[in-house]
Backbone and ligand atoms as CSV (ligand in chain L), in Angstrom:
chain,resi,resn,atom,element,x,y,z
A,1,UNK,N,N,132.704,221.448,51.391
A,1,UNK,CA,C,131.444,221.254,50.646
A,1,UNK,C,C,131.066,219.774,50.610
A,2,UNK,N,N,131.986,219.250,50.198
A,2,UNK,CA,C,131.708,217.403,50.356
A,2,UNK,C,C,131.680,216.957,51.560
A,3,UNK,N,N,131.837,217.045,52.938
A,3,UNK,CA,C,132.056,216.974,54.085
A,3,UNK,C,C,130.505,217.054,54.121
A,4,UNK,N,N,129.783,218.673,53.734
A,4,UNK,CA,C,127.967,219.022,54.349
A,4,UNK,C,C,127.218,218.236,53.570
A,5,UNK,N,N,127.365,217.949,52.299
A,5,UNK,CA,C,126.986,217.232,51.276
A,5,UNK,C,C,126.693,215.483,51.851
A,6,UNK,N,N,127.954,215.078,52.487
A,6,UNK,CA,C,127.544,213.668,52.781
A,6,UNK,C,C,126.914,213.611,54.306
A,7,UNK,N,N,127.222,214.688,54.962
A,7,UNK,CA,C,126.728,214.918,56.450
A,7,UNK,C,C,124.911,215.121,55.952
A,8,UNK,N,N,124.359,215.791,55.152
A,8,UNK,CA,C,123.139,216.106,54.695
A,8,UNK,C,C,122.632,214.804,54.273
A,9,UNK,N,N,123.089,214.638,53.017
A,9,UNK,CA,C,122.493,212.879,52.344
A,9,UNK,C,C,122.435,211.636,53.395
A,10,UNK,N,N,123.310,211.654,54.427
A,10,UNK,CA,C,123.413,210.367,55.362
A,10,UNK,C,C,121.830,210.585,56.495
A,11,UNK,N,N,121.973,212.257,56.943
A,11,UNK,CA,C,120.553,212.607,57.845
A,11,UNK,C,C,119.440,212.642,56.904
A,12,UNK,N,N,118.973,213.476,55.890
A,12,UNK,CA,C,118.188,213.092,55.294
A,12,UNK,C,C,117.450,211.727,55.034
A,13,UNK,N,N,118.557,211.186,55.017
A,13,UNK,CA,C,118.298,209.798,54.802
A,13,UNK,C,C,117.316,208.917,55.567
A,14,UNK,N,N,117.476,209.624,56.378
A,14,UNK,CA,C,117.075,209.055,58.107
A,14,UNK,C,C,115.463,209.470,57.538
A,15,UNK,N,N,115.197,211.070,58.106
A,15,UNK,CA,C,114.062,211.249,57.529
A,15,UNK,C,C,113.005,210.926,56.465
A,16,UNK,N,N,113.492,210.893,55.469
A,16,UNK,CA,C,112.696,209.957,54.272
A,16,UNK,C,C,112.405,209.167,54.275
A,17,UNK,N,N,113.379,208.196,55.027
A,17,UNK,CA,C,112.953,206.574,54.921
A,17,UNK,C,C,111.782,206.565,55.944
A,18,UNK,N,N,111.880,207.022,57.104
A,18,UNK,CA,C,111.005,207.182,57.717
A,18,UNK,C,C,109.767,207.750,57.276
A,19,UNK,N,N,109.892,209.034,56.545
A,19,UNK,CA,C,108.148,209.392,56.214
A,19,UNK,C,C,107.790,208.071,55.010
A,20,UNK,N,N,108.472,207.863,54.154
A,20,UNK,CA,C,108.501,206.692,53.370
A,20,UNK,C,C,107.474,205.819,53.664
A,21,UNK,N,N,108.161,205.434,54.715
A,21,UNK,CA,C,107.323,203.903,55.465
A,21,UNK,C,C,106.148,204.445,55.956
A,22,UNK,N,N,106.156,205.661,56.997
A,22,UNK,CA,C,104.716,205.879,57.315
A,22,UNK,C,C,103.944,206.321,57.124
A,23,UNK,N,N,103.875,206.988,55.422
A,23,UNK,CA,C,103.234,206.675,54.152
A,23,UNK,C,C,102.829,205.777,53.685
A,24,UNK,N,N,103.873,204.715,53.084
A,24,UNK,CA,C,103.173,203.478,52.789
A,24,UNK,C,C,102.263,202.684,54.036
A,25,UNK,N,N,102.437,202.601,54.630
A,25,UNK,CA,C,101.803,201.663,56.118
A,25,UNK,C,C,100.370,202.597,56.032
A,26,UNK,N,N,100.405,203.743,55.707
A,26,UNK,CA,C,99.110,204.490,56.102
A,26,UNK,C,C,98.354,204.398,54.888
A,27,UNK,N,N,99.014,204.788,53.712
A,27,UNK,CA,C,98.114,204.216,52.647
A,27,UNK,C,C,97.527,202.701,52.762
A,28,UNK,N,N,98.274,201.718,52.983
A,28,UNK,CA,C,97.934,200.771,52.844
A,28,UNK,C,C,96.550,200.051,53.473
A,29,UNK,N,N,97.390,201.048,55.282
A,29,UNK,CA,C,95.777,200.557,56.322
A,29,UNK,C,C,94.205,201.425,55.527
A,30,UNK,N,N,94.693,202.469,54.989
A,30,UNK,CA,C,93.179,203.129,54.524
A,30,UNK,C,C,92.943,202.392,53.234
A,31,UNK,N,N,93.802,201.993,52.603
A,31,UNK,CA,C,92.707,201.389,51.529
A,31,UNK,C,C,92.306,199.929,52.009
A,32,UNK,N,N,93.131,199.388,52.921
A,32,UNK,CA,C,92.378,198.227,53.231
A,32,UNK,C,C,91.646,198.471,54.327
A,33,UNK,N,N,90.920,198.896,55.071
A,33,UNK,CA,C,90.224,199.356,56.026
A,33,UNK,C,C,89.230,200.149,55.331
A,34,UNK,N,N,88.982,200.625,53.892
A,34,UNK,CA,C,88.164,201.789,53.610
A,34,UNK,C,C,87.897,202.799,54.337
A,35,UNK,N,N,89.007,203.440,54.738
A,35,UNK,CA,C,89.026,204.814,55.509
A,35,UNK,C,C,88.323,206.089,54.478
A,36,UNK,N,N,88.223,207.211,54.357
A,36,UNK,CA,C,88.392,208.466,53.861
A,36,UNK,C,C,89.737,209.176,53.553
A,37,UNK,N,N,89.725,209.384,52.503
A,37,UNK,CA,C,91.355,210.074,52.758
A,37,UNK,C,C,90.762,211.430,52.844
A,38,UNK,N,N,91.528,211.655,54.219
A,38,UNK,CA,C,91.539,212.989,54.713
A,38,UNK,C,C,93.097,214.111,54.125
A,39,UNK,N,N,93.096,215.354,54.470
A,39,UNK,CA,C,93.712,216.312,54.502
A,39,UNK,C,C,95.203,215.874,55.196
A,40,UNK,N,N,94.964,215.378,56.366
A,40,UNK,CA,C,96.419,214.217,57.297
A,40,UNK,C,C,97.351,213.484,56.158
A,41,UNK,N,N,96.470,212.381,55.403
A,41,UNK,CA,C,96.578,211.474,54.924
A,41,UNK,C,C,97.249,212.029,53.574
A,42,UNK,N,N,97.151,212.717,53.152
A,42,UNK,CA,C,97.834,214.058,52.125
A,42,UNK,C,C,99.253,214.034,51.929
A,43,UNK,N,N,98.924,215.147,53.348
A,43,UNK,CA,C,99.950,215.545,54.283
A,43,UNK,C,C,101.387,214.652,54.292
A,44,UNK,N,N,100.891,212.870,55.316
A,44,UNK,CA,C,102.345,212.690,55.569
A,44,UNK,C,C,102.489,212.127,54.037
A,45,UNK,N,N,101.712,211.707,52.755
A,45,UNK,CA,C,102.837,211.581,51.577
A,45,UNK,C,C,103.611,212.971,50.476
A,46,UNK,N,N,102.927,213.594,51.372
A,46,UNK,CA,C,103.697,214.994,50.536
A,46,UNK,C,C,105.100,215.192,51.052
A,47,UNK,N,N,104.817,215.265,52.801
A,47,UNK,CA,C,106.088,215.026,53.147
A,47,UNK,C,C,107.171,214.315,52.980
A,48,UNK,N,N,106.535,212.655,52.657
A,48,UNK,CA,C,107.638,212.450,52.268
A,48,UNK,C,C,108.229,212.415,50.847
A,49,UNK,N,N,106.924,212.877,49.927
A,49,UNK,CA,C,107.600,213.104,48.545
A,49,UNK,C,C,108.773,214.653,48.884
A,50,UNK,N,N,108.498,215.394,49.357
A,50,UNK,CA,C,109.605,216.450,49.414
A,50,UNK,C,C,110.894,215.876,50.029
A,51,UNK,N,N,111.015,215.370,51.613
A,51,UNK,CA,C,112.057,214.791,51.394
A,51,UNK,C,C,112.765,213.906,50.247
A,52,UNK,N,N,111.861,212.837,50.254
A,52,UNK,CA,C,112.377,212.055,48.727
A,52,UNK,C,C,113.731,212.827,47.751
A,53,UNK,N,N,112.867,214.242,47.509
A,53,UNK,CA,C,112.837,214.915,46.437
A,53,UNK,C,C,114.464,215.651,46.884
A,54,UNK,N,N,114.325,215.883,48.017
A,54,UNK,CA,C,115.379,216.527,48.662
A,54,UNK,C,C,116.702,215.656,48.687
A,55,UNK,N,N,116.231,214.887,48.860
A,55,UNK,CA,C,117.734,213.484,48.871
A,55,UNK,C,C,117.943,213.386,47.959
A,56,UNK,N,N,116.980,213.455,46.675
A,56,UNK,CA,C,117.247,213.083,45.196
A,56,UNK,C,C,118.462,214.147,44.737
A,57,UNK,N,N,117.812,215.481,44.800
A,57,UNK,CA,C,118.525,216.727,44.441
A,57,UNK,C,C,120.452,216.650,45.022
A,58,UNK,N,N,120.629,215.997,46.264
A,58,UNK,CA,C,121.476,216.177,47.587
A,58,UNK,C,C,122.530,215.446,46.797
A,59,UNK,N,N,121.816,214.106,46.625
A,59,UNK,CA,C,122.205,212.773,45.890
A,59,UNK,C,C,123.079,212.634,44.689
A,60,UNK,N,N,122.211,214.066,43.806
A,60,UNK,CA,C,122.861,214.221,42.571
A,60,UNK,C,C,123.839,215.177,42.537
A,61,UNK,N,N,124.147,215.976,42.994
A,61,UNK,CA,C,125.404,216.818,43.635
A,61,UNK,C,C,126.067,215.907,43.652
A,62,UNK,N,N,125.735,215.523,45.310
A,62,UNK,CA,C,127.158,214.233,45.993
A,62,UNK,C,C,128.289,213.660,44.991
A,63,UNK,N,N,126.908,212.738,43.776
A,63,UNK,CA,C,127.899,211.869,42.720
A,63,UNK,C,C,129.146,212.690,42.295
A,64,UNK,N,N,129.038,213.527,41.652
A,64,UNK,CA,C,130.422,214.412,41.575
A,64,UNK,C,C,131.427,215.003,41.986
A,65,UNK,N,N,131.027,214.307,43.725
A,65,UNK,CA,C,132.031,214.983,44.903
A,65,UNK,C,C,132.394,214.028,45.219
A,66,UNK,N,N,131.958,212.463,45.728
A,66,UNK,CA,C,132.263,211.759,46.404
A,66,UNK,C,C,133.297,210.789,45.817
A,67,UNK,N,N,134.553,210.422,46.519
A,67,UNK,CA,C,135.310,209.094,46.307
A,67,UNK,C,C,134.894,208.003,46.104
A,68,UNK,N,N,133.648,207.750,46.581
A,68,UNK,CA,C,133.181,206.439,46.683
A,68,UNK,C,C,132.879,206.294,45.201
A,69,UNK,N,N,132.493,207.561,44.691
A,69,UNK,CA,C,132.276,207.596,43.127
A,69,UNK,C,C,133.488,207.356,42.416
A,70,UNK,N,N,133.461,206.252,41.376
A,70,UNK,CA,C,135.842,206.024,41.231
A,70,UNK,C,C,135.113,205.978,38.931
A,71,UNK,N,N,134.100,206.410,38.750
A,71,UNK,CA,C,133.702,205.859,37.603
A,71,UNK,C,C,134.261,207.287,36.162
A,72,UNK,N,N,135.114,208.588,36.846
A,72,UNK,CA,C,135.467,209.651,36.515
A,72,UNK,C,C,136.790,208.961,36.777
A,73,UNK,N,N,137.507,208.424,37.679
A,73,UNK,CA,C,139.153,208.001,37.642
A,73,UNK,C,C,139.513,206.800,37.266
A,74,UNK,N,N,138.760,205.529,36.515
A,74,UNK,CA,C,138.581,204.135,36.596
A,74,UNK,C,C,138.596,203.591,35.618
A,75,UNK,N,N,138.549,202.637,34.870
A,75,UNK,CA,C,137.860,202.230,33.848
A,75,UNK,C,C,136.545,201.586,33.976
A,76,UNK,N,N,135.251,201.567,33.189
A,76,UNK,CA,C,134.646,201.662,33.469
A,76,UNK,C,C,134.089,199.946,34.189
A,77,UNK,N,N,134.913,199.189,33.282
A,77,UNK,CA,C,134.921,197.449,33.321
A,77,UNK,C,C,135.103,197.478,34.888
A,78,UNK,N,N,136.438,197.901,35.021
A,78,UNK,CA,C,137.082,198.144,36.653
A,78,UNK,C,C,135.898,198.021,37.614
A,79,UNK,N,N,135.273,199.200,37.354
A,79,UNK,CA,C,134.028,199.588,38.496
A,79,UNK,C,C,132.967,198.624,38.807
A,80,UNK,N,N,132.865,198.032,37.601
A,80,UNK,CA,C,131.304,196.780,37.725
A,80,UNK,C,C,132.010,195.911,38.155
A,81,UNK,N,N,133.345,195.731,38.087
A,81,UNK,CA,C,133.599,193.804,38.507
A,81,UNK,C,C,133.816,194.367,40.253
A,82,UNK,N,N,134.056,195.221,40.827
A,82,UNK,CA,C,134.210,195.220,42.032
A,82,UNK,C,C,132.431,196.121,42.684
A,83,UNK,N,N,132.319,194.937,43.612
A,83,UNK,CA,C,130.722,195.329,43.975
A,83,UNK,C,C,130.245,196.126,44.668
A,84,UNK,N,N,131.204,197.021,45.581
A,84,UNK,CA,C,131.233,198.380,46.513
A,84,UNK,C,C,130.944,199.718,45.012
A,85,UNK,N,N,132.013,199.319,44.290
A,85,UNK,CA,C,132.685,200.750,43.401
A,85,UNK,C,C,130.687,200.288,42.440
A,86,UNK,N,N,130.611,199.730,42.394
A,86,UNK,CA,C,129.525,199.696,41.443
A,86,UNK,C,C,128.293,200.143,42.192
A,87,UNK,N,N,128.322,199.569,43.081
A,87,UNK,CA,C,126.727,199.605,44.426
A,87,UNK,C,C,126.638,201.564,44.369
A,88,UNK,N,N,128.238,202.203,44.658
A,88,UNK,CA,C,128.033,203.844,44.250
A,88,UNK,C,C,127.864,204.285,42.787
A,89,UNK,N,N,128.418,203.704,42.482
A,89,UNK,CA,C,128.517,204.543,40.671
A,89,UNK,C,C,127.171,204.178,39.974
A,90,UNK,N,N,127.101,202.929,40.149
A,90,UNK,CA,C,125.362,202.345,39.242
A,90,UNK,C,C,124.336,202.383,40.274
A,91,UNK,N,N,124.362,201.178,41.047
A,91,UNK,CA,C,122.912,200.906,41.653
A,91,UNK,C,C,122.101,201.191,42.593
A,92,UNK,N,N,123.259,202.229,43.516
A,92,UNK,CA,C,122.470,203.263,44.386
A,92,UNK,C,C,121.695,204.275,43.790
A,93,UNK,N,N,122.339,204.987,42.607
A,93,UNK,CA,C,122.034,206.055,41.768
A,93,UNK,C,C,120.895,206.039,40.950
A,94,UNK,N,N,121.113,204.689,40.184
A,94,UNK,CA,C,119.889,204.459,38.958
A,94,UNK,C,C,118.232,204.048,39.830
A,95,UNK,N,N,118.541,202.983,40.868
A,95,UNK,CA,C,117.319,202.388,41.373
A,95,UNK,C,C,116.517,203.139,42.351
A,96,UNK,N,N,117.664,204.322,42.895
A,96,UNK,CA,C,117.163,204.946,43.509
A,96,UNK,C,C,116.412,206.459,42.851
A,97,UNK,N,N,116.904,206.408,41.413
A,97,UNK,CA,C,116.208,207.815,40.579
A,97,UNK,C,C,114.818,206.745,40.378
A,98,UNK,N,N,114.657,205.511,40.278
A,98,UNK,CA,C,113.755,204.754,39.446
A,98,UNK,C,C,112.643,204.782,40.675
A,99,UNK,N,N,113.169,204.665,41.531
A,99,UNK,CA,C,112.393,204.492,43.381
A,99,UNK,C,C,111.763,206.355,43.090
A,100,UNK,N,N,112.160,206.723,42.671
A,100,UNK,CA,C,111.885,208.638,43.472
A,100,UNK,C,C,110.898,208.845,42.343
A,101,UNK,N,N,110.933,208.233,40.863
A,101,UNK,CA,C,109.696,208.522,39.407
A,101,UNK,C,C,109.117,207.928,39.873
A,102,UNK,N,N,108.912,206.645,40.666
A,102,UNK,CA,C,107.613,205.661,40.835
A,102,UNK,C,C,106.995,206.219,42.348
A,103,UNK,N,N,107.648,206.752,42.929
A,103,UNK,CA,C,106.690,207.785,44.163
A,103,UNK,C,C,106.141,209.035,43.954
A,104,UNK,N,N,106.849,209.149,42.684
A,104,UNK,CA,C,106.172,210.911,41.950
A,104,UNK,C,C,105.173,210.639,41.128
A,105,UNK,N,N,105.172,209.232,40.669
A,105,UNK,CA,C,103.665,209.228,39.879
A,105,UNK,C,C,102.630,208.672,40.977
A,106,UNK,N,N,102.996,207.969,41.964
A,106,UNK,CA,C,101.948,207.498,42.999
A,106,UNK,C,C,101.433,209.028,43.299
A,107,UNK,N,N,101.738,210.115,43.264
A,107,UNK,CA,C,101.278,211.199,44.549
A,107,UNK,C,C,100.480,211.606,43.525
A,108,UNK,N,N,101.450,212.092,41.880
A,108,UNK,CA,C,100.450,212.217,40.888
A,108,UNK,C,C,99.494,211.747,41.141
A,109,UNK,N,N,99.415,210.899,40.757
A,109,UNK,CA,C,98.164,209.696,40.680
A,109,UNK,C,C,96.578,209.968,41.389
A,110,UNK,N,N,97.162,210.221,42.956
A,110,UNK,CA,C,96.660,209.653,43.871
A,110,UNK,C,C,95.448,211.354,43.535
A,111,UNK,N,N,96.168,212.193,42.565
A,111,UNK,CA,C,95.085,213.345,42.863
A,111,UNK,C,C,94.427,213.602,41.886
A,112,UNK,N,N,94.719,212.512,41.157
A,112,UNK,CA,C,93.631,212.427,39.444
A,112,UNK,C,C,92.545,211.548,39.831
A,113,UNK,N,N,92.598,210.724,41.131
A,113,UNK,CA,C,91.585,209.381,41.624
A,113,UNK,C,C,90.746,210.375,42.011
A,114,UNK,N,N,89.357,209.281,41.729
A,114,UNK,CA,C,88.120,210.037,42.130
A,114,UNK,C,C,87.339,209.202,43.719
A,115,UNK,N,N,87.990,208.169,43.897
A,115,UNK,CA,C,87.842,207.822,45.079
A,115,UNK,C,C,88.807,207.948,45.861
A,116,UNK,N,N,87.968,208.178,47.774
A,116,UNK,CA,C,88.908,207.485,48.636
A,116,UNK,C,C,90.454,206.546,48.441
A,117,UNK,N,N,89.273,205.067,48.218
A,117,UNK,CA,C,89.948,204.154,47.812
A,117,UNK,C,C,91.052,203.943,47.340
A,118,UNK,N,N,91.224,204.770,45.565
A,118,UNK,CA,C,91.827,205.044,44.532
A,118,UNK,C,C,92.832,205.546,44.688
A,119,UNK,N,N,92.679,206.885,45.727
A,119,UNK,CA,C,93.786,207.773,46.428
A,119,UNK,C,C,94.609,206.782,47.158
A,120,UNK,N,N,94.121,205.682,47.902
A,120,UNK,CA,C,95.057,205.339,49.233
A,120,UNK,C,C,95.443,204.312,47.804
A,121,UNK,N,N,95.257,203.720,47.330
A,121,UNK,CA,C,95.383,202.634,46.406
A,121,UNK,C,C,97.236,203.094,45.637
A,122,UNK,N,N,97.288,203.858,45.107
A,122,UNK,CA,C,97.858,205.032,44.135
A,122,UNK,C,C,98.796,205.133,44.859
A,123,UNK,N,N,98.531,205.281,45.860
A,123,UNK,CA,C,100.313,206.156,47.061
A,123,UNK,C,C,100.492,204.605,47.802
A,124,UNK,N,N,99.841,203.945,48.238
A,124,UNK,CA,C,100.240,202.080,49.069
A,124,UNK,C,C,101.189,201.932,47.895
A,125,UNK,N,N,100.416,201.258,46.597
A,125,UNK,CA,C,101.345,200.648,45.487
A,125,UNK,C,C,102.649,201.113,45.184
A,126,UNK,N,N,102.630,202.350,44.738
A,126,UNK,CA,C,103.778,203.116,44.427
A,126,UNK,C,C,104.427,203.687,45.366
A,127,UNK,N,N,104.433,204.460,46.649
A,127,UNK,CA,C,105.234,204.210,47.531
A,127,UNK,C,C,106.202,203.366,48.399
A,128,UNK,N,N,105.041,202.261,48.561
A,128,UNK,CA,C,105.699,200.726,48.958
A,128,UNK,C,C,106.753,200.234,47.989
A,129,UNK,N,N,106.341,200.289,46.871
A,129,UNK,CA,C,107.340,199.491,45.617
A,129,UNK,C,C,108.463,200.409,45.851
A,130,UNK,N,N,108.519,202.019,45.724
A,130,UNK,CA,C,109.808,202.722,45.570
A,130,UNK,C,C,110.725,202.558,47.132
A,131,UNK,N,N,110.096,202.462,48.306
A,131,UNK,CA,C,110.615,202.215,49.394
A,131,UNK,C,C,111.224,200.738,49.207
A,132,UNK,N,N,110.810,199.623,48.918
A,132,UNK,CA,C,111.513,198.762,48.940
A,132,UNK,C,C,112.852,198.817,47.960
A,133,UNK,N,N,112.604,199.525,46.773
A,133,UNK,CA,C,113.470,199.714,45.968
A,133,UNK,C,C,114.720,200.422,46.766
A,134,UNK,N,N,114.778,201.381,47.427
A,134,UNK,CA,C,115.344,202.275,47.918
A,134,UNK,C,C,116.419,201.032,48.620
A,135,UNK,N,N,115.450,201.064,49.818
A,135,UNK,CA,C,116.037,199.707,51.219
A,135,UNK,C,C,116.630,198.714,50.279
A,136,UNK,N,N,116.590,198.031,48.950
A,136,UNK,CA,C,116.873,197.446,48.192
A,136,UNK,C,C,118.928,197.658,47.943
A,137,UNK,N,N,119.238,199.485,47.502
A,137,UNK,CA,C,120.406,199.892,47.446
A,137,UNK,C,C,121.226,200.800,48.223
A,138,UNK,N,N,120.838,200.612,49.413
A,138,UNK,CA,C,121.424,201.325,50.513
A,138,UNK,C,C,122.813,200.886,51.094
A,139,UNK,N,N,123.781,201.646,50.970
A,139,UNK,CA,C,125.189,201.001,51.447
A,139,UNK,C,C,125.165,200.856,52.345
A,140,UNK,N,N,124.300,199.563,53.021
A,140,UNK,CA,C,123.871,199.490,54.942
A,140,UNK,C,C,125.570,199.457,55.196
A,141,UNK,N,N,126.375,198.789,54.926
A,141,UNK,CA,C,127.492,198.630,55.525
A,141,UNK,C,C,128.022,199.680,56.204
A,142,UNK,N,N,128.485,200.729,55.136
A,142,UNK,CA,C,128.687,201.824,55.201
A,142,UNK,C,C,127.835,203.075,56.287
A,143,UNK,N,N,126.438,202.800,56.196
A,143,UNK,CA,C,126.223,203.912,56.951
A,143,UNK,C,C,125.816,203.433,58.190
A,144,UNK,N,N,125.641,202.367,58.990
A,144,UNK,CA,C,124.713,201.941,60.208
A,144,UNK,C,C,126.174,201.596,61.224
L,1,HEM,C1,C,116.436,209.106,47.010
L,1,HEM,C2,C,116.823,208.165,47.792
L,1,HEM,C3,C,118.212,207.998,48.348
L,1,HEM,C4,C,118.498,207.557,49.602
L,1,HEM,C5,C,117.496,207.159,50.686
L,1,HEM,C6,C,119.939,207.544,49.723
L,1,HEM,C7,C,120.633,207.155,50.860
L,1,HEM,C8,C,121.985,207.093,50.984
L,1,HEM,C9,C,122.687,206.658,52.160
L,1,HEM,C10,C,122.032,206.210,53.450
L,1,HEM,C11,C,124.017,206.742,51.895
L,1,HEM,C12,C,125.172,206.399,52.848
L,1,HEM,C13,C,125.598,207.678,53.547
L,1,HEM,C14,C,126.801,207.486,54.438
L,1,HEM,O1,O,127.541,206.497,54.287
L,1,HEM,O2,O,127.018,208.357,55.289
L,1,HEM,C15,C,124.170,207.237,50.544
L,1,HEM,C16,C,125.376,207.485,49.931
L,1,HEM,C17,C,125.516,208.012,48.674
L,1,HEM,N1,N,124.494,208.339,47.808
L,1,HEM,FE1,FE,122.514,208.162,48.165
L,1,HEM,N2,N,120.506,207.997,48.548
L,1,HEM,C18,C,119.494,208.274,47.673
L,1,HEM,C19,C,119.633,208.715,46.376
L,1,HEM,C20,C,120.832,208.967,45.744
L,1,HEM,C21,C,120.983,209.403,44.370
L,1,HEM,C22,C,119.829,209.610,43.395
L,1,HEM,C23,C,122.324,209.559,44.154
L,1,HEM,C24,C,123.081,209.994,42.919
L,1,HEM,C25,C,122.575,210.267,41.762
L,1,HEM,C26,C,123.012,209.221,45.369
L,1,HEM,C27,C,124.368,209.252,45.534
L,1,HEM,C28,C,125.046,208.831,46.653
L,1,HEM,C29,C,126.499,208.856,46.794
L,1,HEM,C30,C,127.490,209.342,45.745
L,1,HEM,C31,C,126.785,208.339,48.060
L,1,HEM,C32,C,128.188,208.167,48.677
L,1,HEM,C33,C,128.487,209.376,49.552
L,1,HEM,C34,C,129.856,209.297,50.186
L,1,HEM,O3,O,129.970,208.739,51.291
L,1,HEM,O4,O,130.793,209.819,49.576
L,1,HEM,N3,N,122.078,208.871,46.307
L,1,HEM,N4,N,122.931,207.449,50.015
């Protein structure tokens, strides 16, 4: 089970970040370009709010399976002074739940706007910010 669990969260991974970015990049060119947001334009941030959503769900399992998690066998002091055991137990976990609310209110958002504009405005800001957040706590070491 922990074996499909981290085999899932590591590919996923792949995917999201990717619709992620070409979400934000697309919001961004339509609101600065004053495009129309079309039906497309929807599309790839839904997609990647579901992945998102999917890694989130994957993510929160994992914590309770994985070794890398030591904050159930440890003390808790232990875990923060060493910067691997913490990067799993705290700051992958928290910044990345904080990254996945600030792309769930951009999509919100983007369908309460009564403009174009407003729409691409809504998903650029808040997508971009949670993607950097993300790329922010990624155990590059570990997975590349
Ligand atoms: C939503 C955005 C997230 C992304 C893009 C992401 C991405 C990643 C990546 C790339 C790895 C390294 C995988 C590997 O070494 O094979 C990883 C590991 C891990 N992630 Fe996430 N993650 C996200 C959210 C979360 C959340 C919310 C949690 C927990 C609440 C979580 C828990 C973990 C754990 C426990 C590991 C270590 C797995 C292991 O090797 O045992 N992740 N994550």
């Amino acid at each position: 089970m922990y074996t499909g669990l981290q085999h899932a969260h590591s590919f996923v991974a792949y995917a999201a970040l990717i619709l992620l970015i070409v979400a934000s990049l697309n919001a961004i060119i339509g609101m600065t370009s004053n495009k129309s947001f079309k039906d497309g334009d929807r599309k790839i941030a839904l997609f990647a709010l579901i992945f998102t959503h999917i890694q989130l769900l994957v993510g929160l399992i994992l914590y309770f399976q994985s070794p890398m998690v030591q904050i159930f066998n440890m003390p808790m002091g232990e875990v923060m002074k060493d910067a691997n055991l913490r990067l799993y137990a705290v700051e992958h976990p928290l910044i990345n739940i904080i990254a996945v609310v600030l792309i769930t209110i951009g999509f919100s958002k983007h369908k309460k706007a009564t403009t174009d504009k407003a729409k691409f405005k809504s998903i650029a800001i808040m997508y971009a910010l949670g993607t950097i957040l993300i790329l922010s706590r990624i155990p590059w070491s570990n997975w590349l």
